[in-house]
C-alpha positions in Angstrom: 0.0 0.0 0.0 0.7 3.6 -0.6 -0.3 6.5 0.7 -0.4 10.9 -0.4 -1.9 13.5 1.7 -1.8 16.8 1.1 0.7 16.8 -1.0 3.5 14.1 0.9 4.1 10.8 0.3 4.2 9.1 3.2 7.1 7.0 4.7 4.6 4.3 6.4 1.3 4.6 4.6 0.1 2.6 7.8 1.0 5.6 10.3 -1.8 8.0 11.7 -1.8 10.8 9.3 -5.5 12.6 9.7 -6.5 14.5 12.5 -8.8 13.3 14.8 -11.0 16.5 14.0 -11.1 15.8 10.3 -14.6 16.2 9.2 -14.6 13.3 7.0 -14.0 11.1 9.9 -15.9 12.8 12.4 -18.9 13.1 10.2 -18.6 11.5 7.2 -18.2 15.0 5.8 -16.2 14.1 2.3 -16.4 12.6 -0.8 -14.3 10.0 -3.1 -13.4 7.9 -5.9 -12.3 4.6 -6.7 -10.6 3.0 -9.4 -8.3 0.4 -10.8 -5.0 0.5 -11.8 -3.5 -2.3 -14.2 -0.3 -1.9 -15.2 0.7 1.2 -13.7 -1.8 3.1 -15.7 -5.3 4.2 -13.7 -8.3 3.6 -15.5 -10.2 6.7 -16.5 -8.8 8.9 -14.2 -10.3 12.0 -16.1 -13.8 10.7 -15.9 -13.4 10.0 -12.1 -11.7 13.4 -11.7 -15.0 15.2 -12.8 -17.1 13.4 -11.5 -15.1 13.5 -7.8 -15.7 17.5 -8.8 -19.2 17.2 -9.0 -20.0 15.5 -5.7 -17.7 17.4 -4.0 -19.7 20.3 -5.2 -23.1 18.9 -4.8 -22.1 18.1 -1.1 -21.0 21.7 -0.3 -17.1 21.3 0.1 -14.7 24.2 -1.1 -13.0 23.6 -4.7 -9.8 21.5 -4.3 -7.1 21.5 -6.6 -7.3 19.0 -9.3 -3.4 19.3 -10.6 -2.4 19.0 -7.1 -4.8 15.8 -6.9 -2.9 14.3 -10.0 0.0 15.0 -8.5 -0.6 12.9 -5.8 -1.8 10.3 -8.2 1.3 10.3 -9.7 3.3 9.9 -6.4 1.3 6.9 -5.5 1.9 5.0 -8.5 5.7 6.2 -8.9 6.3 4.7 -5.6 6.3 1.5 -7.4 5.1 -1.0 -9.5 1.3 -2.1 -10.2 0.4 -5.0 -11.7 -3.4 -5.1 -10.9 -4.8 -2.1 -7.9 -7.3 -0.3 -6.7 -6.7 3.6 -6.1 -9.1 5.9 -3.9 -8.9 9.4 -4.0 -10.6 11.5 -1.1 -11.6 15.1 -0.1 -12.8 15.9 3.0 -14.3 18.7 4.5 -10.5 19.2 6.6 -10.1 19.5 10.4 -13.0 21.3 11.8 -14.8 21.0 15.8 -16.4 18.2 16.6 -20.2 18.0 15.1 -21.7 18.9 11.6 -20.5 22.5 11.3 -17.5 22.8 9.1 -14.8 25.2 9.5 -13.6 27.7 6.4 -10.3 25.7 6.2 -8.7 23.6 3.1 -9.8 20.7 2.3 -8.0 17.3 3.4 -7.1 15.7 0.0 -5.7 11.5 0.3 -4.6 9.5 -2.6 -4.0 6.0 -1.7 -3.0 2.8 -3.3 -3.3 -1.0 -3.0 -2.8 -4.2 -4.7 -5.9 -5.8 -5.5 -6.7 -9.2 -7.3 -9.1 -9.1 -10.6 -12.8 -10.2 -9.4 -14.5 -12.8 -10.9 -16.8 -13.2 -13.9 -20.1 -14.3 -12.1 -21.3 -13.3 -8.8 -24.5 -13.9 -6.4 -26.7 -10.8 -4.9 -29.6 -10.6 -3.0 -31.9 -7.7 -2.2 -32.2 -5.8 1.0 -35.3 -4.5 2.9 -33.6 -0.9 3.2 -34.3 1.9 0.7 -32.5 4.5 -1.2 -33.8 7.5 -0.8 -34.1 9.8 -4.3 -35.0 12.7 -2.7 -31.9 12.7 -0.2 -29.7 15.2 0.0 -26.8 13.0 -0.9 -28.8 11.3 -3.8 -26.1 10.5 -6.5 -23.5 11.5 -5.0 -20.4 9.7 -3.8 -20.1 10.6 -0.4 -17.4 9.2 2.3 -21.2 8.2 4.1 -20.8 4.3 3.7 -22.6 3.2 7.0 -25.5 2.5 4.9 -24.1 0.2 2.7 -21.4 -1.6 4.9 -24.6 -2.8 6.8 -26.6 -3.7 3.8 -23.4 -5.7 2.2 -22.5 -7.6 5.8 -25.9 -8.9 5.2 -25.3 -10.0 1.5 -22.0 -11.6 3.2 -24.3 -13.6 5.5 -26.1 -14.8 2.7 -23.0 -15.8 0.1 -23.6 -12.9 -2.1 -20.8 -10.1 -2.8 -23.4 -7.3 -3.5 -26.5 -6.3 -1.4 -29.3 -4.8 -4.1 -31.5 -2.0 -3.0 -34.6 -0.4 -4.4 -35.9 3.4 -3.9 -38.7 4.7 -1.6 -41.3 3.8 -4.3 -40.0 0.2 -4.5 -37.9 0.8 -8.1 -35.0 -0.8 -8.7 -32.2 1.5 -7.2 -28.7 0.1 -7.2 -26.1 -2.4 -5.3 -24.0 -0.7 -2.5 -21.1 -0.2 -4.8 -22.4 -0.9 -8.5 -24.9 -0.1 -10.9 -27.5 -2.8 -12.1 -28.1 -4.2 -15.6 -31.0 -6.7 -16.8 -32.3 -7.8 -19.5 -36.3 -7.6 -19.4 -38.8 -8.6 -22.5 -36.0 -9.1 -24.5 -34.1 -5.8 -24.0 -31.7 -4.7 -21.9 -32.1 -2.1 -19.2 -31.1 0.4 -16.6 -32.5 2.5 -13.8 -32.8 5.8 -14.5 -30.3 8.6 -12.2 -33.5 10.2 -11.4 -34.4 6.7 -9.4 -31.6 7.4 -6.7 -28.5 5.4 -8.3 -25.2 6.7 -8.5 -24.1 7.6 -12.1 -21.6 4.9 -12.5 -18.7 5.8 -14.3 -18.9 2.0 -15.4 -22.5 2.5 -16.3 -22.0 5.3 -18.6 -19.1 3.3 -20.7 -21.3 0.8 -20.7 -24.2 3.1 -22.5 -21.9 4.5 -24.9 -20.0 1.4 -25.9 -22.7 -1.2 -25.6 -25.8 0.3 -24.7 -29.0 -0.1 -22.6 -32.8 1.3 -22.2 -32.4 3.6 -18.9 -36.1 2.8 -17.2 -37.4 2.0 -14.0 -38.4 -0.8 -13.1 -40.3 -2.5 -9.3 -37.1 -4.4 -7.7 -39.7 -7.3 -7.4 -40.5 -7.9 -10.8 -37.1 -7.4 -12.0 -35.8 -10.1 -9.3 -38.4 -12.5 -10.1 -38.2 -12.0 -14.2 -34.9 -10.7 -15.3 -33.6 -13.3 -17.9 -29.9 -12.0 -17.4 -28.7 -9.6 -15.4 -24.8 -8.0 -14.5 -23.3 -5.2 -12.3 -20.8 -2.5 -13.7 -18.6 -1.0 -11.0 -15.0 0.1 -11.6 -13.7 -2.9 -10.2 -16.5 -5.1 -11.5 -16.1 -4.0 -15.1 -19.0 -6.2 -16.3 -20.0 -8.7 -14.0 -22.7 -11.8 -14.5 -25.2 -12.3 -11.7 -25.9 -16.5 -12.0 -27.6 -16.1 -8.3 -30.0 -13.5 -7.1 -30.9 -14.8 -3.7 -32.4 -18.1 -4.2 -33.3 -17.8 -8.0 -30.1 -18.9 -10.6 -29.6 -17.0 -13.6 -27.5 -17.5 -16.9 -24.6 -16.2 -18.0 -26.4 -14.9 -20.9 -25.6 -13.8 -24.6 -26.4 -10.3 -23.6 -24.0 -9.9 -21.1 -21.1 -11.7 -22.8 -21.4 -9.3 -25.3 -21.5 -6.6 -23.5 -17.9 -8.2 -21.7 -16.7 -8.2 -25.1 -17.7 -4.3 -25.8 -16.3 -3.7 -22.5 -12.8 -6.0 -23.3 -12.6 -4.0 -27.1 -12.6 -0.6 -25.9 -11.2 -0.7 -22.3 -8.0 -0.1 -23.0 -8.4 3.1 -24.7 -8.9 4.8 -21.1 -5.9 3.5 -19.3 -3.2 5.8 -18.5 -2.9 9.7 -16.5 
């Protein structure tokens, strides 16, 4: 692992480094990005760079520096070689006192960096009884605010699954706590809408342009009980087949291998700073 804050790249990325008055930690207060790294070369980093802009606006949090951001991108993966990782970028509100007002200070900017191992092809998910809520403040935007979904996916864990499925307040197929949700549906494929509450996947929109998809909304039931195929995007997902949802088994379907071959043909044309 490797770790930049602020613009140092620290000795042991282990050591304390944050202040215990950091609003992302005290709060939550921050937002973040995630993606993968194969062969020294980060995959869309542009894309996630804009879109770590727009949450960090949509959440309230002063303008950070993207070149200084890069930078530390660039530390990260000079420190040495990456054969297969996974990168997070993070902005927080920066050290503030302790409750939900923030202080007029910088913000506290992270770049880490870890090995990771390629996930495989087919996965199991099951749905969860909690909602996302559309209307939230927070709605599409990717916030350092997990405890939501670290409870929702210890309870896919319980079950075998690696992704807990959630749908909105008016029971619509939402999104997984880390992915966005694919299935195929009287013959076409599909997608929730953003309106629906899901975060706009970075994934999900390669997959639209390169591949493509109907973006509707659909009950979370009906989809669970009828999809003929479905698959996750997520930036370490790529395209992933779901052959379980809960107790029900699903194929590894035409659709979805072709859309692993759209994403296999063009993938390689967004690696690199």
């Amino acid at each position: 692992m490797r770790a930049w804050i602020d613009g140092h790249l620290l000795d042991n990325p282990a050591a304390p480094a944050v202040s215990v008055r950091d609003h992302g930690l005290v709060v939550g207060d921050g937002v973040f990005e995630t993606l993968k790294v194969i062969e020294d070369r980060p995959f869309g980093l542009a894309l996630h760079l804009d879109r770590l802009e727009r949450s960090a606006n949509g959440l309230g949090l002063p303008a950070f520096d993207r070149t200084l951001v890069t930078k530390g991108v660039e530390a990260v993966l000079g420190a040495g070689p990456t054969a297969y990782g996974r990168l997070r970028i993070t902005v927080t509100g920066g050290p503030a006192p302790f409750g939900s007002g923030r202080a007029e200070v910088a913000p506290t900017i992270m770049v880490g960096l870890e090995d990771a191992t390629p996930l495989p092809a087919e996965t199991k998910v099951v749905s969860v009884p909690w909602r996302r809520n559309e209307h939230g403040a927070t709605s599409g935007l990717k916030t350092t605010s997990y405890a939501e979904n670290v409870i929702a996916l210890a309870e896919a864990h319980k079950h075998g699954a690696s992704e807990a499925i959630f749908a909105n307040t008016v029971g619509d197929l939402c999104e997984g706590t880390g992915s966005n949700v694919f299935y195929v549906l009287d013959g076409a494929l599909k997608t929730p809408t953003l309106s629906s509450g899901p975060l706009a996947g970075i994934t999900r929109a390669l997959v639209l342009e390169w591949f493509g998809a109907e973006e509707t909304d659909e009950p979370l039931a009906e989809v669970e009980e009828y999809a003929t195929e479905v698959f996750l995007t997520s930036s370490l997902r790529d395209v992933q087949a779901v052959t379980e949802w809960g107790t029900r088994t699903l194929p590894h379907g035409p659709v979805t291998r072709a859309a692993q071959e759209a994403w296999r043909t063009n993938e390689s044309s967004l690696l690199g700073l």
